[in-house]
C-alpha positions, 0 to 999 in steps of 0.5 A: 133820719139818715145816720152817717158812719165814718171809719178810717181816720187814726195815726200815719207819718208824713208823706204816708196815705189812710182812706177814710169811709162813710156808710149811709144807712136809715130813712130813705133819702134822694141823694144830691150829693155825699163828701168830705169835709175836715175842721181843726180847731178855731177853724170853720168845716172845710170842703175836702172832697164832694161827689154828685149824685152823677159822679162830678167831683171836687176837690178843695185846691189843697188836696187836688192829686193827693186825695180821691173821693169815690162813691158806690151806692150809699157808701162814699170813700176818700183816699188820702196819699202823700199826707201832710201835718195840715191835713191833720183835722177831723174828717166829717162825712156829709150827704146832702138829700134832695128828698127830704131837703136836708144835710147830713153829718156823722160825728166825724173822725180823727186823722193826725199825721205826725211822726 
């Protein structure tokens, strides 16, 4: 089993930037792809960010020039700048495996932006 862990999520004013990261660790996978997505309540998960195996992004048309997803190795990275009220959610880390084919997620973490 692949476990996910995020870090970075918490508190920050409009207009103010976090960088979210998500570390990979456990069985042995073949990587197709690791991103973002965020969910807010009474929503369905959104795409944020994904980054292919061959480094092709993606970005959802809400967050093109804001955020920037990066990856190295088993560790993928989103940069959030100029932060607004919607892009309050919950931010969930995915990998998506081509050995074992299968998706995973990390129980996610909280990004508010307020003030």
């Amino acid at each position: 089993q692949v476990q996910l862990v995020e870090s970075g999520g918490g508190l920050v004013q409009p207009g103010g930037s976090l960088r979210l990261s998500c570390v990979a660790s456990g069985s042995e996978f073949v990587l197709a792809s690791m991103g973002w997505y965020r969910q807010t309540p009474g929503k369905e998960r959104e795409l944020v960010a994904d980054i292919s195996r061959g480094g092709v992004t993606a970005y959802a048309d809400s967050v093109k020039g804001r955020f920037t997803i990066s990856r190295d190795k088993e560790t993928v990275n989103l940069q959030m700048s100029n932060l607004g009220p919607e892009d309050t959610a919950v931010y969930y880390c995915n990998l998506r495996s081509l050995m074992p084919f299968a998706d995973y997620w990390g129980k996610g973490t909280a990004v508010t932006v307020s003030g």
